[in-house]
C-alpha positions in Angstrom: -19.7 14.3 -36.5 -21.0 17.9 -35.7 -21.8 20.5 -37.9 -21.6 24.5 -36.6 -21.5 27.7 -38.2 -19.1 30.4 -36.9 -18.3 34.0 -38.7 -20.6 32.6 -41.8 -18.2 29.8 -42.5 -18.7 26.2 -41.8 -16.6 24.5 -39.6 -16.8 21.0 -38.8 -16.1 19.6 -35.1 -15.4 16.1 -35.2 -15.7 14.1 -32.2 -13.0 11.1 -31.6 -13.9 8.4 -29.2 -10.4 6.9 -28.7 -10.0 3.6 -26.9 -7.8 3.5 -23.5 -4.8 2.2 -25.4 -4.5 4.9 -27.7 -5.3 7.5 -24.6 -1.9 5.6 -23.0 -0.2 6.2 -26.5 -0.9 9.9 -25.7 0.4 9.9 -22.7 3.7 9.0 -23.3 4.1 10.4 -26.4 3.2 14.1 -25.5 5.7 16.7 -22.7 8.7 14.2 -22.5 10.0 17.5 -20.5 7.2 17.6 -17.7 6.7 14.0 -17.7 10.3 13.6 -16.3 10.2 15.9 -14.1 6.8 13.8 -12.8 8.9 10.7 -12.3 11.8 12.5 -11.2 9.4 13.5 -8.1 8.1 10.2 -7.5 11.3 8.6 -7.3 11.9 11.0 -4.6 8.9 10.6 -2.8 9.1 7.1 -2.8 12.7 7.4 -1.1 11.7 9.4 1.6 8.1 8.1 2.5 9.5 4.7 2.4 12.5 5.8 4.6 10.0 7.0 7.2 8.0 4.3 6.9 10.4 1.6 7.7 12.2 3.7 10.2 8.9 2.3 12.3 8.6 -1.3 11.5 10.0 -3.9 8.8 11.0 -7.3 7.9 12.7 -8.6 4.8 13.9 -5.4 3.8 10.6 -4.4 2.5 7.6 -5.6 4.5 6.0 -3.5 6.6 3.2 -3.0 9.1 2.9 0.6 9.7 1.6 2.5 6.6 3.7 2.6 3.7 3.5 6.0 2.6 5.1 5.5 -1.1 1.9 3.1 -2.3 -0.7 6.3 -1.1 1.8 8.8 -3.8 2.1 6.3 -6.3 -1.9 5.4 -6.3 -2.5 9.1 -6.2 0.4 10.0 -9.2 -1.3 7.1 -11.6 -4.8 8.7 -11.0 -3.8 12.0 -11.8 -1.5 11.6 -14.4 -2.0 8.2 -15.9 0.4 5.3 -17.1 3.4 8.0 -17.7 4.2 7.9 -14.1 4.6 4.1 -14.0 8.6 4.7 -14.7 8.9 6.9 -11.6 6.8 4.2 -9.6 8.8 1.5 -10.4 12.4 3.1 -10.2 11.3 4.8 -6.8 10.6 0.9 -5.4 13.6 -0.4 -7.2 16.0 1.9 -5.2 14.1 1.8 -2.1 14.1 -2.0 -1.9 18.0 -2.0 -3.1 18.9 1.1 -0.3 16.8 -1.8 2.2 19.5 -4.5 1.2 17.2 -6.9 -1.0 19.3 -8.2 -4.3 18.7 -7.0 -7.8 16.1 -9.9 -8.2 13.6 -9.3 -5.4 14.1 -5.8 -5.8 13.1 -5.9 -9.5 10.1 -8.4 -9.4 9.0 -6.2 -5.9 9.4 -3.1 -8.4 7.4 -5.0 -11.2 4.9 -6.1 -9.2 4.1 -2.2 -7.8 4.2 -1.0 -11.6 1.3 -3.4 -12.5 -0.6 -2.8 -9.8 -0.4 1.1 -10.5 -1.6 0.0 -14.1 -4.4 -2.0 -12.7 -5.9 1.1 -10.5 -5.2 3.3 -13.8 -7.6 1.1 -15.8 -10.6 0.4 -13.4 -10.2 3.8 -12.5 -11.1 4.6 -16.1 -13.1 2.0 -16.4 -15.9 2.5 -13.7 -15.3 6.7 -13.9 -13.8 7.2 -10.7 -14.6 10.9 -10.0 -11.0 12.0 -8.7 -12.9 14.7 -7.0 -15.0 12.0 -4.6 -18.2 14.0 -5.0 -20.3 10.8 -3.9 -20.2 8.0 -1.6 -20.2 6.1 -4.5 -16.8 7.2 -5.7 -15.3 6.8 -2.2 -16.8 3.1 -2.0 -15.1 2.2 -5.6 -11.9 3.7 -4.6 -11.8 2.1 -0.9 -13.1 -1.3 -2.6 -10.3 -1.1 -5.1 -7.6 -0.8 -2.5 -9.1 -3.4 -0.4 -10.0 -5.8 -2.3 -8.0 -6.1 -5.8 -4.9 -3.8 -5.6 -3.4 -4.7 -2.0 -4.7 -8.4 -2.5 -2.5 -8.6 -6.2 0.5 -6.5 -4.5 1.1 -8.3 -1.3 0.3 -12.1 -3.0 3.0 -11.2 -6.0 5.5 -9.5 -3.4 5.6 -11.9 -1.1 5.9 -14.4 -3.4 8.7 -12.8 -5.1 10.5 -12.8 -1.6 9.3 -16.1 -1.6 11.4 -17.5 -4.6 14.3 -15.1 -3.7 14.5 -17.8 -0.4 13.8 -14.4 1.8 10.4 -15.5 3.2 10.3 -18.5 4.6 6.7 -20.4 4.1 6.1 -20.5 8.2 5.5 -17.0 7.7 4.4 -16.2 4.4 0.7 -15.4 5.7 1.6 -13.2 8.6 3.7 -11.4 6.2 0.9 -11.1 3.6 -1.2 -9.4 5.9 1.3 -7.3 7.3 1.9 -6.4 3.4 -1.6 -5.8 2.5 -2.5 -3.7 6.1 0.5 -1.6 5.8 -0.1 -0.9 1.9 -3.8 -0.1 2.4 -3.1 2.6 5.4 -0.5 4.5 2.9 -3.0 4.5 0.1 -6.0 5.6 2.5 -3.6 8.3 4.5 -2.2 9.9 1.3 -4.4 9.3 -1.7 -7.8 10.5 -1.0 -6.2 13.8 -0.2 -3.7 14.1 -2.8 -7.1 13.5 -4.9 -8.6 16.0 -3.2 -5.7 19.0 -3.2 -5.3 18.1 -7.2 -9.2 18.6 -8.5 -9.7 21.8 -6.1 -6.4 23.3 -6.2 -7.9 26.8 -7.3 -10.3 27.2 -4.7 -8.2 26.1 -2.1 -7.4 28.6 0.6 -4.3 26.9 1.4 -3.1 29.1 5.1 -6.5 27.4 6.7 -5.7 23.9 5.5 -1.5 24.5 7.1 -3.7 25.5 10.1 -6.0 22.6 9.9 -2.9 20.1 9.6 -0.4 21.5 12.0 -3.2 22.3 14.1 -4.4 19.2 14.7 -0.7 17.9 14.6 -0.5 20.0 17.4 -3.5 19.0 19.8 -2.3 15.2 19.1 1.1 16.6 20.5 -0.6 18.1 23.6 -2.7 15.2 24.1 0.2 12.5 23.5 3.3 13.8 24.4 2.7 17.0 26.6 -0.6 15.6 28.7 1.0 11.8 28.2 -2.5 10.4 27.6 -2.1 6.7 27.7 -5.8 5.5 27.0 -6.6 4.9 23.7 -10.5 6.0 24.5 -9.7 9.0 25.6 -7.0 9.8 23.3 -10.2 9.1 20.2 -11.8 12.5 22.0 -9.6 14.4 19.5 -12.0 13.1 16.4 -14.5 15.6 18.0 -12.6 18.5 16.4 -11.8 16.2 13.1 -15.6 15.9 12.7 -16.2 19.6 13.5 -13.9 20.2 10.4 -15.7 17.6 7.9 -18.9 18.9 8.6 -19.0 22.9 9.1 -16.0 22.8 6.5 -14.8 21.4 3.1 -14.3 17.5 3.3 -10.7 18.5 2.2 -10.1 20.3 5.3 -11.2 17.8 7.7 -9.2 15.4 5.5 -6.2 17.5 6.2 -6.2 17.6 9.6 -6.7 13.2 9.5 -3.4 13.6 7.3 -2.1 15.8 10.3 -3.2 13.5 12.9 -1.8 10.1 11.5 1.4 11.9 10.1 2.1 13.3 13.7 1.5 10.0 15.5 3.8 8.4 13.1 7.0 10.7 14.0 6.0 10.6 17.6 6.4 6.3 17.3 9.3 6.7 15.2 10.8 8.8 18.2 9.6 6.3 20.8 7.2 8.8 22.1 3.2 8.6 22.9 0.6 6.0 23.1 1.9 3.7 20.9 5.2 3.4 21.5 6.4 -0.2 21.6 8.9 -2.2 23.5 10.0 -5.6 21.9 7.7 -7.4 24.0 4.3 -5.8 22.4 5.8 -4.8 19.3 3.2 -6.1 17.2 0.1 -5.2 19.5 1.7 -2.0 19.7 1.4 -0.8 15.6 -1.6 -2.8 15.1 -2.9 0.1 17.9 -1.6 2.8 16.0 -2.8 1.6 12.6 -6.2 1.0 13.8 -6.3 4.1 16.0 -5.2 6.1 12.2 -7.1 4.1 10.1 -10.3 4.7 12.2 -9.3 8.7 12.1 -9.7 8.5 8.2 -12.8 6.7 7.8 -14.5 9.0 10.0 -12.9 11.8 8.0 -13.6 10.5 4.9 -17.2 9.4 5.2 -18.5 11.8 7.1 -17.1 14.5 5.3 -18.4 12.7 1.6 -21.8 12.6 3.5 -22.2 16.1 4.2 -20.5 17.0 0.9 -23.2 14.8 -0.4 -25.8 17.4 1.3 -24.5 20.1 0.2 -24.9 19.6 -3.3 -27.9 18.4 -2.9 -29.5 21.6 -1.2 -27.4 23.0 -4.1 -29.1 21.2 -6.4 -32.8 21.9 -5.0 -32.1 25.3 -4.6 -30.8 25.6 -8.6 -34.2 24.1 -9.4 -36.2 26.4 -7.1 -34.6 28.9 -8.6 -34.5 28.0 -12.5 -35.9 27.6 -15.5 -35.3 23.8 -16.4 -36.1 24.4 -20.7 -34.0 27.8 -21.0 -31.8 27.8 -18.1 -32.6 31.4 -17.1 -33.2 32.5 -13.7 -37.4 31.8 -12.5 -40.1 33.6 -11.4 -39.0 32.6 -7.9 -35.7 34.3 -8.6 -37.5 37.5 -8.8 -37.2 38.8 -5.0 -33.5 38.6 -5.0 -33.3 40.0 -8.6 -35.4 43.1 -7.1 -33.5 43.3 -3.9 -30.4 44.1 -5.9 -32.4 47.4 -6.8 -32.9 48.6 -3.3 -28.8 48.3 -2.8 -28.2 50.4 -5.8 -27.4 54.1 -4.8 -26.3 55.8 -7.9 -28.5 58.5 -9.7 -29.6 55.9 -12.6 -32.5 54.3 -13.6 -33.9 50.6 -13.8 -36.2 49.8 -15.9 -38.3 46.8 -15.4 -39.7 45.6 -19.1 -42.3 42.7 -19.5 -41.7 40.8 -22.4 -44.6 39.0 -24.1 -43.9 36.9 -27.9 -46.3 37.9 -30.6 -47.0 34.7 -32.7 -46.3 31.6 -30.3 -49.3 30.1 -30.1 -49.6 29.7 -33.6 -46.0 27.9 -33.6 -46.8 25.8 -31.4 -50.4 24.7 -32.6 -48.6 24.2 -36.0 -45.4 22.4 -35.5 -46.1 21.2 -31.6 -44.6 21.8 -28.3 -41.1 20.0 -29.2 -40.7 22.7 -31.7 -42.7 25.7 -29.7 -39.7 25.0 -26.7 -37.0 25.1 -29.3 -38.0 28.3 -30.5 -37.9 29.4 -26.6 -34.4 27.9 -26.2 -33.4 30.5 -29.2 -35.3 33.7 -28.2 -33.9 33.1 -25.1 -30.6 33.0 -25.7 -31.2 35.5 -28.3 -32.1 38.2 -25.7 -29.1 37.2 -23.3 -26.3 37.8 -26.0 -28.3 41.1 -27.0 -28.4 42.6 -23.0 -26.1 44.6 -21.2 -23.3 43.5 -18.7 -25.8 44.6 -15.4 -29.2 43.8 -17.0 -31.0 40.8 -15.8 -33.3 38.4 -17.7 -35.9 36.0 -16.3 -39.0 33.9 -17.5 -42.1 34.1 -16.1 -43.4 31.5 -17.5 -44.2 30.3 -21.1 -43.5 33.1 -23.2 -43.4 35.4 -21.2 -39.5 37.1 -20.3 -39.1 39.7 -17.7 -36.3 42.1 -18.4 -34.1 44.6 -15.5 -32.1 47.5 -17.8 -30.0 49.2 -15.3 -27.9 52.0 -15.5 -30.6 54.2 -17.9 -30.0 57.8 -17.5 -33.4 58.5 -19.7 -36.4 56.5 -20.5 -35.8 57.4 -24.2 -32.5 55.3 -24.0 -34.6 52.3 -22.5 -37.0 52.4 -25.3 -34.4 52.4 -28.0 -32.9 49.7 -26.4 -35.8 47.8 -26.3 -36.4 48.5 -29.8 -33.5 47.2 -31.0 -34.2 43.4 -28.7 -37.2 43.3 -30.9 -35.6 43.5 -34.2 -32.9 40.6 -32.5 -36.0 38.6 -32.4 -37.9 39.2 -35.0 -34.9 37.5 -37.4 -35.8 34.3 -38.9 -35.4 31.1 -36.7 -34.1 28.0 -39.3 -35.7 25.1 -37.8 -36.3 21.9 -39.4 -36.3 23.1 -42.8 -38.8 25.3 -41.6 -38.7 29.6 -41.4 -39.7 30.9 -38.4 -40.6 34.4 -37.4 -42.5 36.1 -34.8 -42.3 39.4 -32.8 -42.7 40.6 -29.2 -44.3 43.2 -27.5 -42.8 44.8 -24.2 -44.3 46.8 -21.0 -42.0 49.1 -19.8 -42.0 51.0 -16.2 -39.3 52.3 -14.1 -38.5 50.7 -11.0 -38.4 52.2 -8.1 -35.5 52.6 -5.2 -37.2 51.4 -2.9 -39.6 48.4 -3.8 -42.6 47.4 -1.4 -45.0 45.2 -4.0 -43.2 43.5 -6.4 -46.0 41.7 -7.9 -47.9 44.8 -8.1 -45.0 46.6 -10.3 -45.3 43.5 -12.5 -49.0 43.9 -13.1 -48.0 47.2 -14.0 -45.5 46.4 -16.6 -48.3 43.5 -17.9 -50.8 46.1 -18.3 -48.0 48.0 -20.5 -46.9 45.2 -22.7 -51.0 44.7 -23.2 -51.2 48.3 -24.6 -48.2 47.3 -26.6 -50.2 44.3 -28.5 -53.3 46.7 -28.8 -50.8 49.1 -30.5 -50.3 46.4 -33.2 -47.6 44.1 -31.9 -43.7 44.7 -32.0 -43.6 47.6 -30.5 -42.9 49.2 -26.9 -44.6 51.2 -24.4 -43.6 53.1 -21.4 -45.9 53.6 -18.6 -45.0 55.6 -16.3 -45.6 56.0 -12.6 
C-alpha cells in the first residue's frame, strides 16, 4: 500500500495484485454489450477465412494443408482480448465444421479442442509476458515457439483424434493428416497473428493509406509477376522479397509485415482460381501447396525477423541517444543537450527576449556531507521537479551537472520581468523539503544574461551567466543578478 498527498488531503492508493483467475473473472463479468459484439465478429471471421481456406485444399471436412486463416484471428482475438472471446472461437469452428458436413460430434470435440488451445496461448501468453507489440526478438521467438511447438502440436493430436473416434480418419493416414493439420494451422497463425498484433498495439500511429499501398501494392507486383509475366520459377518468383525487405528495413516492421500479408493473401486467391505458380493439377496436388506454403511461409519469416531486427536497432540508437542526451538521476535534458536547446534560439524571429539563467544551489554541500549522497540526490530529484512545475510552457531546463541547473526564459519582453520570475523560482525552492523525518532547506543563486539571436560560442555565454550567478553568491545567496552584454 501507497501513501500520497493530493489538495492537503490524504488519499491512499492501494495496489491489488490479482491472480490470472480473478483477471478471467473480470473479463467476463465487465461490457456484456461489446464483448458480444467481439464474438459476433469472430464467428464471422471464422466463416469466411475458413471458407477461403478450404476452397484450396481439404480432407475430412476439416483438415487442411493450405493456411487456415480462422486459427491466425482466433490466436490474435485471445491475445488481445483475453478468455471472453473463447465463445466466438468455438461457435465460429462449430459452424464451420457443421457448414463442412462433419456430424454434431466431431464438430463439437473439433470446436472444443480450438477453445482450449485458445485458452492455452491466453495463459503462457500471460505467463512469460508476451509483449503484443513484438518489440524484441525475444517476444517473436516465444510467440513462434508457442505456435510450433505446444499449440499446433495439442490442436492437430486432439483433432485428429476426434476425427479419429468419429470413424472419419482412418489410422493409415492419421499422421499425414496430423501434419497436414499442424502445417496448415501454423501458416494461419504466422500469416494473420503477428500483424493483427501489430495493427492493435500501434493503431494510433498508424498511417493507414501507406500500409493499403504497401498491401495491394505488393498484391499487385505478385500479380504482375505471377499472372501477367506468368513467372513459373520459384527462384525467380522469390526476387519479389527484395521489395518486402526494402519495407522492413527503411520502414516500420508493420509495413513490411503488411505487404507479407499482401503477398501470401494474393497467392492464395490466385491458387484458389487455378492461376500462377502454384496451381495444381490432381497429379502434384500435394507438391503443389506444399510449394505455395513454403514459398508464403518463407515470405513471413523474412518479414518478421528482419523487420524485429532492425526494429531492434532502432530502439537501441534510441536508447543511446536518450542517454547521450539525459540526465539519468533527474531525467532532465544534459549538458550535451545544450546545442540543440540553443539552436532553437537562432530560429526564433519574434521581437522577444531569451534569457539564459545559470542556476547554482546554496547549501548542498552541507546536505550532502550531513545526511550522504542517497539523500543529497533526493533533494536533486525535488528541486528538479520543483523548477519544472514552476516554468513556463516555452522555457527550457537542463542540468549541468551536480547542482548546477541551466534555465532558457523565452518570450521576456523586459529583463525586469526575467528577474521577477526568477525571484519567484527561488522562493519555490527555498520551501522546506520533508525527508526522512528530516527538514530540509536551502536556497539558490542565479546568473542571468540575455541571449543573443544569433549564437556563435555557446560555452562562452555560459561562462558568462557563471560569472553572474558568482556575483549572485557574493551578494549573499538567494538572490539574482543580471549581467548584461
Amino acid at each position: 500500500m501507497m501513501y500520497r498527498r493530493r489538495k492537503g488531503k490524504e488519499e491512499v492508493v492501494k495496489h491489488i495484485n490479482t491472480s490470472p483467475d480473478e483477471e478471467m473473472a473480470g473479463y467476463f463479468s465487465s461490457g456484456v454489450g461489446r464483448i458480444a459484439i467481439l464474438n459476433i465478429a469472430m464467428i464471422l471471421l471464422y466463416l469466411l477465412a475458413g471458407g477461403l481456406s478450404f476452397s484450396i485444399y481439404h480432407q475430412n471436412g476439416v483438415v487442411t494443408l493450405s493456411a487456415f486463416l480462422p486459427e491466425g484471428f482466433a490466436l490474435a482475438g485471445v491475445l488481445i482480448y483475453g478468455p471472453r472471446i473463447i465463445p466466438g472461437i468455438f461457435l465460429g469452428q462449430l459452424l464451420l465444421a457443421l457448414n463442412s458436413g462433419l456430424g454434431w460430434f466431431p464438430a463439437g470435440g473439433i470446436a472444443l479442442v480450438n477453445s482450449l488451445e485458445a485458452l492455452i496461448a491466453y495463459r503462457l501468453s500471460r505467463r512469460y509476458a508476451l509483449d503484443l507489440n513484438l518489440s524484441s526478438i525475444r517476444d517473436l521467438m516465444l510467440l513462434t515457439g508457442m505456435i510450433l511447438l505446444i499449440l499446433q502440436p495439442f490442436s492437430a493430436i486432439l483433432g485428429n483424434g476426434v476425427l479419429y473416434l468419429a470413424g472419419m480418419e482412418p489410422l493409415s493416414s492419421f499422421k499425414n493428416s496430423l501434419f497436414f493439420w499442424w502445417f496448415g494451422n501454423v501458416l494461419g497463425q504466422l500469416l494473420i497473428t503477428p500483424f493483427l498484433l501489430l495493427l492493435h498495439t500501434g493503431y494510433r500511429r498508424i498511417n493507414y493509406l501507406r500500409l493499403g499501398v504497401y498491401i495491394f501494392g505488393m498484391a499487385a507486383l505478385n500479380y504482375l509477376m505471377q499472372i501477367t509475366l506468368h513467372i513459373h520459377s520459384l527462384p525467380v518468383l522469390m526476387m519479389i522479397t527484395i521489395p518486402l525487405l526494402i519495407h522492413c528495413i527503411h520502414k516500420d516492421m508493420l509495413y513490411g509485415l503488411g505487404a507479407a500479408v499482401g503477398l501470401a493473401l494474393s497467392t492464395l486467391w490466385f491458387t484458389h482460381n487455378g492461376q500462377g505458380l502454384f496451381a495444381y493439377s490432381s497429379q502434384d496436388l500435394t507438391q503443389s501447396l506444399l510449394n505455395l506454403n513454403f514459398f508464403i511461409l518463407s515470405n513471413l519469416f523474412l518479414a518478421l525477423f528482419v523487420g524485429i531486427i532492425f526494429r531492434e536497432k532502432d530502439q537501441a540508437l534510441a536508447h543511446l541517444h536518450a542517454v547521450a542526451h539525459q540526465d539519468q538521476l533527474t531525467g532532465l535534458p544534459n549538458r550535451h543537450y545544450l546545442p540543440q536547446l540553443l539552436n532553437h534560439q537562432r530560429r526564433a524571429d519574434d521581437h522577444t527576449l531569451s534569457m539564459l539563467c545559470y542556476l547554482d544551489l546554496d547549501g548542498f554541500k552541507k546536505i550532502n556531507d550531513q545526511y550522504g549522497h542517497a539523500v543529497g540526490d533526493l533533494v536533486l530529484k525535488e528541486i528538479a521537479a520543483r523548477i519544472r512545475a514552476f516554468l513556463r510552457n516555452g522555457d527550457e531546463l537542463l542540468r549541468l551537472g551536480g547542482d548546477e541547473f541551466l534555465i532558457v526564459l523565452r518570450k521576456i519582453k523586459h529583463p525586469d520581468e526575467a528577474e521577477k520570475i526568477m525571484s519567484r523560482l527561488i522562493q519555490e525552492i527555498e520551501a522546506p523539503i520533508y525527508l526522512r523525518k528530516e527538514t530540509l532547506q536551502l536556497s539558490a543563486s542565479i546568473g542571468m544574461i540575455p541571449l543573443p539571436k544569433n549564437i556563435t560560442d555557446p560555452d562562452a555565454l555560459i561562462s558568462r551567466a557563471d560569472t553572474a550567478m558568482y556575483r549572485a553568491k557574493k551578494n549573499g545567496k538567494g538572490h539574482v543578478v543580471f549581467l548584461q552584454q
